[in-house]
N, C-alpha and C positions, 0 to 999 in steps of 0.2 A: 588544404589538400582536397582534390577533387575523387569521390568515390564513386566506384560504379555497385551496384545493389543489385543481386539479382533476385526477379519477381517473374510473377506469372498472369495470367489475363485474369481480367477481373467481368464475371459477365456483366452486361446491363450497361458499358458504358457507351453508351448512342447518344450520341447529343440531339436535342429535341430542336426545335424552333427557335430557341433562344439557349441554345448550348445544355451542359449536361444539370442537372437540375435532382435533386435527391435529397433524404433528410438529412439533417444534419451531422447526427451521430454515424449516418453512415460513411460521410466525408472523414470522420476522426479513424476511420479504421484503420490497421494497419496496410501501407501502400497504398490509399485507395485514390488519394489526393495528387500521390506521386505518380503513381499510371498514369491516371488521365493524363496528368502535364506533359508528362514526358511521350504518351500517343500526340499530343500537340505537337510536341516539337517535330515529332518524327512525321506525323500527317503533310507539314507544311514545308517540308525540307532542312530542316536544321533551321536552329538560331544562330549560327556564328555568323560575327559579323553584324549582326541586326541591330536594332532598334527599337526597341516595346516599351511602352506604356502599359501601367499594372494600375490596380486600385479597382476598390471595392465600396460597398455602402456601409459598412462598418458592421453587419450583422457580425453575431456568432460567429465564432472562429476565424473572419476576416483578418484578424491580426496576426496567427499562427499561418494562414495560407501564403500571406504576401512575406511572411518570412521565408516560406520553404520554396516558394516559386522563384523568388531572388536567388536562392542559393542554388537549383536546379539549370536558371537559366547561365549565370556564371557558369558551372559548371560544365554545360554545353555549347561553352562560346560567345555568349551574346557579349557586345560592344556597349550597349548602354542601354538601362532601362530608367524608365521616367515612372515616378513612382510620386502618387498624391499623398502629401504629407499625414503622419499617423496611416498610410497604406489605405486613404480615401477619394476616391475621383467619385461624383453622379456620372451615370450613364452618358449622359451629354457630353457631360464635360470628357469622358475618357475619350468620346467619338473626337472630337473638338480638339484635342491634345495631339490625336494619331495624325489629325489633318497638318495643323499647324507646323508639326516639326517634323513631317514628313516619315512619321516611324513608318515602320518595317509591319507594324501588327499592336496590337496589342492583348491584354486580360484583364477581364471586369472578373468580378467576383461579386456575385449576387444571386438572389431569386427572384429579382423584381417585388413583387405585391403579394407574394407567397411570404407568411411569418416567418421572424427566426427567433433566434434562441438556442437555448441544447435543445429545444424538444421541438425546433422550429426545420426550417429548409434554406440550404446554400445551395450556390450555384458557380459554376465557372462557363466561361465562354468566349471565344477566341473572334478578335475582331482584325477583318484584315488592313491594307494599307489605305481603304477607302474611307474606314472609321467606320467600318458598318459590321453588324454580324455576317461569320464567314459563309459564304452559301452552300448550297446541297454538295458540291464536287469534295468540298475544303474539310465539311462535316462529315463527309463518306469516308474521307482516306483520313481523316485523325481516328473516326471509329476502328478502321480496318486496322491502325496502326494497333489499336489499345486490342484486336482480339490476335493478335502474334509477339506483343512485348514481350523480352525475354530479361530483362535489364533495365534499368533508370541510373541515372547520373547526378550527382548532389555531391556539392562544398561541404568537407566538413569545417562551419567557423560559427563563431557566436551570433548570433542575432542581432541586427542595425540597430541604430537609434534611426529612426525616421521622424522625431516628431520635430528636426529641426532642418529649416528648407538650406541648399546646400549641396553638392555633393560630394558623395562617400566611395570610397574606392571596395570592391570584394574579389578580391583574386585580381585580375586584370579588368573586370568590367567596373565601369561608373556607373554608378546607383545616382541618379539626380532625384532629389526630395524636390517637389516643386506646391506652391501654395494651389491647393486644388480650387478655388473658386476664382482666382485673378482673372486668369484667358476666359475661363467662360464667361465673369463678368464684361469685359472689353469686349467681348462680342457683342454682346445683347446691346449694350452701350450702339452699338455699329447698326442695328438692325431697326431700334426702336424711340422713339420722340422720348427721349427721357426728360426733356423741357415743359413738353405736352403734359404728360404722366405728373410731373411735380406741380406742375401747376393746377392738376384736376387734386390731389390731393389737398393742395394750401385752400383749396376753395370750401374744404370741411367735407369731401368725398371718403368713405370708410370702407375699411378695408380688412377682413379676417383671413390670414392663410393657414393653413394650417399642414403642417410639418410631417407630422404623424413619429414625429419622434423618427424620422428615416434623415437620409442623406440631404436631402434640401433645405434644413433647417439653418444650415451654417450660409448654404449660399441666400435663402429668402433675405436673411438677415440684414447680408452683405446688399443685395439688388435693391430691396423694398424698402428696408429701415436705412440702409446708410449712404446708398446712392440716392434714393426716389425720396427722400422726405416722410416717409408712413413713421408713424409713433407703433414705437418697440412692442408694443401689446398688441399688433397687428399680424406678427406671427406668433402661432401659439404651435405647442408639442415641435417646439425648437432644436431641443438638444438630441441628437442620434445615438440612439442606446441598444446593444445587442439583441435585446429581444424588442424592439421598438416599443418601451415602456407595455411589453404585455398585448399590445394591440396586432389587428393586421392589418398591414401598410396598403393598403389597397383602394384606391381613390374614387367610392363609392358610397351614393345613400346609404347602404347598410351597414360599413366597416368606417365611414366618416362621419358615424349618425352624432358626434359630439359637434361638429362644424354645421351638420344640418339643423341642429335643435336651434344654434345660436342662428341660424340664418332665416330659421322660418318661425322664428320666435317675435317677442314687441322688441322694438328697437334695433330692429337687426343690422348687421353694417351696409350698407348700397351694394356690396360686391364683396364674394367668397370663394376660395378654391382651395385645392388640396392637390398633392405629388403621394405619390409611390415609395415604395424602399430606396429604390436607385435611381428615382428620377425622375423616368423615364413617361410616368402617364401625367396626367390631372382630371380634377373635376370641375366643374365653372359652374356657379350657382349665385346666384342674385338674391334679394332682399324677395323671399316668396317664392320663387324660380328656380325650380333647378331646370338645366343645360345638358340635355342627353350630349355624349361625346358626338353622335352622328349630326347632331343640330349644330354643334359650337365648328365642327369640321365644315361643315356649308356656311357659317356664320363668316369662319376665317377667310373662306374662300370667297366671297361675296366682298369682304372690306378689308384684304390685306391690303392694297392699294393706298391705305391711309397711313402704311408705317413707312418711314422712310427707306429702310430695307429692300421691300417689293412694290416702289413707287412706280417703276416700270413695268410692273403686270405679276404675270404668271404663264410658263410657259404649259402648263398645263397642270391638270389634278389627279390623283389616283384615292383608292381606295380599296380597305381590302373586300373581298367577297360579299360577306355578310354584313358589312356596312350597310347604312339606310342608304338608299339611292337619292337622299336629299342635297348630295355633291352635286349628282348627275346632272339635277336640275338648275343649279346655278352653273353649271357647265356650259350645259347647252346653252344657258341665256345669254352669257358672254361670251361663246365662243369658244371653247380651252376643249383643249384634248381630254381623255378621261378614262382610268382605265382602271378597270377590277382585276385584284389581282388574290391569290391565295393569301390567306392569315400568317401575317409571320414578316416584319420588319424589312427582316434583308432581301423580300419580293421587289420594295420597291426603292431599291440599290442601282441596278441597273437603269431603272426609268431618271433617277437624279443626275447619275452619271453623266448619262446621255444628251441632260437638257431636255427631257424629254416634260419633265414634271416640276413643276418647283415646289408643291405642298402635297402631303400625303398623311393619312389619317384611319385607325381604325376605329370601331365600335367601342372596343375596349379601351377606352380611354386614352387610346396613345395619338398624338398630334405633333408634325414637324413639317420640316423643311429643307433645302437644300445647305441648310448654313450647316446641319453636321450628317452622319448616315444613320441616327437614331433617332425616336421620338424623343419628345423633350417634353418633359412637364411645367417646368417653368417658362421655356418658350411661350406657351400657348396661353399661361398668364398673362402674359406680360402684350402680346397680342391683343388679348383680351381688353387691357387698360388700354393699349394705346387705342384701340377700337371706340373704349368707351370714351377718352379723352377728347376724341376729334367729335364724334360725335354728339355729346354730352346729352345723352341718354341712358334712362335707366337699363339692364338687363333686363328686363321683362319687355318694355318698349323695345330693344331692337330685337328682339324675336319675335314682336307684335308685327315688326315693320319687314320680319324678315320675313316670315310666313304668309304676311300680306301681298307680298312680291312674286314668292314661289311657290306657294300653296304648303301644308302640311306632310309629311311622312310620317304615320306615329308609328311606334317603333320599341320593342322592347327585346328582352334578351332574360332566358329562362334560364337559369345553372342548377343542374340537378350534379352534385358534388360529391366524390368519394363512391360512387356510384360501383355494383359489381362491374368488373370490366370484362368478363365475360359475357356476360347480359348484357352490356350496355356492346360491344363489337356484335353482339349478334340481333339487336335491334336494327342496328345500322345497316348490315350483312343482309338482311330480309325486307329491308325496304329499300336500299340499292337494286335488289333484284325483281322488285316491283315496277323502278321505275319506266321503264318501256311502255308500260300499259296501263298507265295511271292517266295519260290525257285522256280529258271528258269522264273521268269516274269524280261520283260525288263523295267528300271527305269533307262529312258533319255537313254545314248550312252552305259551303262552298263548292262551286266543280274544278277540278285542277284542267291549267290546262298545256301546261308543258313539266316535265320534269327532268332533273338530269346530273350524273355527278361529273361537280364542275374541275375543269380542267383547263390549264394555263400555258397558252404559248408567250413566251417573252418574247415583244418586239423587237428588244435591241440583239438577243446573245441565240433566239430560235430555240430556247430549252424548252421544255414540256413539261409538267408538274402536274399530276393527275391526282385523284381521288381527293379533293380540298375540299369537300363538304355536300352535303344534299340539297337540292335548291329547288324548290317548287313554288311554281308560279298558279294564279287561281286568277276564275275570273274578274273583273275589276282591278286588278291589278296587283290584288294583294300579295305577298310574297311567305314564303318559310323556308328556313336552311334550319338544317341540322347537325353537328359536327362534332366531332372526340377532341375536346383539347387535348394539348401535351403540355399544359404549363405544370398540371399539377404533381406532388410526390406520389399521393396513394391511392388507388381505386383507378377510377375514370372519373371524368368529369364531362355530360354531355350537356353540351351547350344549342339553347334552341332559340333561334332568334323570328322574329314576326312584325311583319310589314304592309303598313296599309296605306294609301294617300287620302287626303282631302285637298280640295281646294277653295269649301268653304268654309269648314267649321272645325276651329281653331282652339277650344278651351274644352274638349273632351277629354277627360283620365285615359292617359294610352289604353290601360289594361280593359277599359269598356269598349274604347275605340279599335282597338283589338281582338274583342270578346270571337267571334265568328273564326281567328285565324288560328286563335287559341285552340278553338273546340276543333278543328280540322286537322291539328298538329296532335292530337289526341285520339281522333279517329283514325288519320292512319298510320300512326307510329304505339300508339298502344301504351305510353310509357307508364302509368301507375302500371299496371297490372305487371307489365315485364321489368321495370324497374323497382318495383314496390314502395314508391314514392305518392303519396296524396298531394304533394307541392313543392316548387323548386322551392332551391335551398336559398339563392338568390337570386330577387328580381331587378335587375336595370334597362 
């Protein structure tokens, strides 16, 4: 029996960057879950008739959500949902799903590399027929929808088995349970020398992933241990547990420091990486070597040409704004188009679409391609082997041999976390309205000599995306952006990134090699004093 429930707006539900994003107990409130979905349906015109793909990374209450979104979406017509078994797809894989069987849309359910648990953070987020997160127009009119909901619509029937693949009938829709790592395994299969890969392994090449207790544990397992030949002990923090065994899934030195101990320890394995909650990032780190994401993104772009996938090039590169400009330079070397674009996935949707781009990559860890409209964390593994397999060179070596080619960008990124967000918008607010008059003023040891907030016209669709972050240029070359995340639940979180080249000297500590852009991000943004911080909370 299909009921209608009447409710009322619920403030705050703006979906960010990556859809709407909040703790978790606040998703258990009453209606809060069902709002939002139901602003979905009504933002995007109705589900009757449609086609969506659902799945989550298994956090916190991921098992109650894809039950009650099933029963809301029956309720409102839809024809079939695809649904990853136990109500699990990685991010990829959901992109990957929507493509292949042509759905209508789909919904992840996740927070990416934000923790869960009860005392953690969920997320929902609406992906459209591209496989990509929906962009500005898609997220304006579900918000608009969720501040005039007057009503939501919900199946009253028992809750699915899902954990058996198959399909199940609810009301008149098919529920397809389908194995969530098959298709995305058969892709990677399609893109990369898995002959090459197995045979750099049999050769006694080692190998640590590490899982983080999130959603890529079951597919690592699948790819590396039972397709690729790696011995089982190769992925570790395997199993995906609602609060990710206690950790935060977040694919960094600081929150991966149990992968880093083993990698920069004696004996470490030749090659290490690590994914996110849903997927979606990695980190790439060598015997001794860690791989800034900006590094490993120019690395990809320099020697995709060795997978069999993009044996015929690249039609071009992007990158988001405050990315290292160390794309740029293997850009221009080869020729490839090149474009910066705003922070936030679904900027570079349109550039895929189009042919415009075939690799795209942020700072933050996230790395893909045109094979889905997400980043992929496992992707850019597996990249990574086949890179090392043709080549058969260390990690450290081919950053030796990369940076020898195109000189250095060192490169870091400051997270000052939970931050007041009042304080922290009116930092912003007062050095945005500096910027006109900041070229040739000196800031600390350095002179600025352009500044500007930076602003996006899209090539393909003529949109405009303005205020995406502070970007000050110095002379030599140096670089500094400044910017408000919205990934996170509480506070603010201002993120400051810093940028410098060399072209000769290559084994400098970024944060030394940066020491000058540091103190000028200091001079003129002021942050201890107006944030009351002595030091970020983390450095990558």
């Amino acid at each position: 029996m299909i009921q209608t429930i009447p409710t009322t707006p619920i403030d705050g539900q703006k979906p960010g960057t990556s859809g709407l994003r909040k703790k978790t107990a606040i998703f258990r409130q009453k209606h809060y879950l069902e709002n939002f979905v139901q602003s979905i349906w009504d933002g995007i015109g109705g589900v009757a008739g449609k086609v969506l793909v659902l799945g989550g990374d298994g956090r916190a209450f991921n098992r109650e959500a894809v039950q009650t979104i099933l029963k809301m979406a029956a309720a409102s017509g839809a024809a079939k949902v695809i649904v990853g078994q136990d109500g699990l797809l990685s991010t990829p894989a959901a992109s990957n799903l929507i493509r292949i069987r042509q759905a209508d849309g789909g919904v992840i359910l996740s927070a990416s590399h934000n923790p869960g648990g009860d005392d953690g953070d969920f997320g929902v987020k609406f992906n459209t027929a591209n496989g990509g997160p929906a962009p500005e127009g898609v997220t304006n009119a579900i918000f608009d929808a969720s501040t005039r909901i007057t009503e939501f619509h919900i199946m009253d029937a028992p809750d699915l088995d899902l954990g058996t693949v198959g399909d199940v009938q609810l009301g008149q829709m098919v529920v397809e349970v389908v194995d969530p790592v098959a298709d995305y395994a058969a892709l990677m299969e399609k893109l990369f020398d898995f002959t090459a890969i197995r045979a750099l392994f049999n050769s006694g090449f080692t190998l640590r992933f590490d899982a983080m207790h999130a959603i890529t544990g079951p597919y690592a397992r699948e790819i590396l241990v039972n397709r690729l030949g790696a011995p089982a002990e190769s992925v570790m923090n395997a199993v995906p547990l609602p609060d990710f065994g206690g950790g935060h899934p977040d694919p960094n030195p600081v929150w991966a420091h149990e992968l880093m101990g083993i990698m920069m320890g004696e004996n470490a394995p030749d090659f290490g990486a690590a994914s996110d909650g849903d997927g979606d990032r990695n980190m790439i780190v060598g015997r001794g070597a860690y791989v800034t994401p900006s590094d490993s993104l120019a690395v990809i772009a320099a020697n995709a040409h060795l997978a069999p996938g993009y044996a015929q090039g690249l039609a071009g590169v992007a990158r988001s704004m405050p990315t290292s400009a160390a794309l740029d330079r293997v850009a221009e070397a080869r020729g490839l188009p090149c474009y910066a674009t705003p922070t936030g996935w679904k900027f570079f949707g349109n550039l895929l679409d189009a042919g415009r781009a075939t690799l795209c990559g942020e700072e933050s860890a996230g790395t893909g391609s045109d094979h889905v409209r997400e980043k992929d964390g496992l992707w850019a593994v597996l990249m990574w082997l086949n890179i090392l397999a043709a080549k058969r060179q260390s990690v450290a070596e081919v950053m030796a041999a990369h940076w020898a080619e195109f000189g250095r960008n060192y490169y870091s990124r400051h997270d000052y976390e939970g931050v007041d967000a009042a304080a922290a918008e009116t930092l912003m607010d007062d050095l945005r309205a500096r910027l006109d008059k900041l070229a040739g003023e000196a800031a600390g040891p350095l002179t600025v000599t352009t500044a500007e907030d930076f602003s996006y016209t899209d090539p393909v669709d003529g949109s405009v995306t303005t205020r995406q972050g502070l970007q000050i240029m110095f002379d030599g070359g140096a670089r500094l952006v400044l910017r408000l995340s919205g990934t996170g639940t509480e506070g603010a979180t201002l993120r400051v990134y810093m940028e410098s080249f060399s072209g000769e000297r290559f084994d400098q500590d970024p944060q030394a090699a940066l020491a000058d852009v540091i103190a000028a991000a200091e001079a003129l943004a002021g942050i201890k004093a107006r944030l009351g911080r002595d030091a970020p909370d983390v450095v990558t």
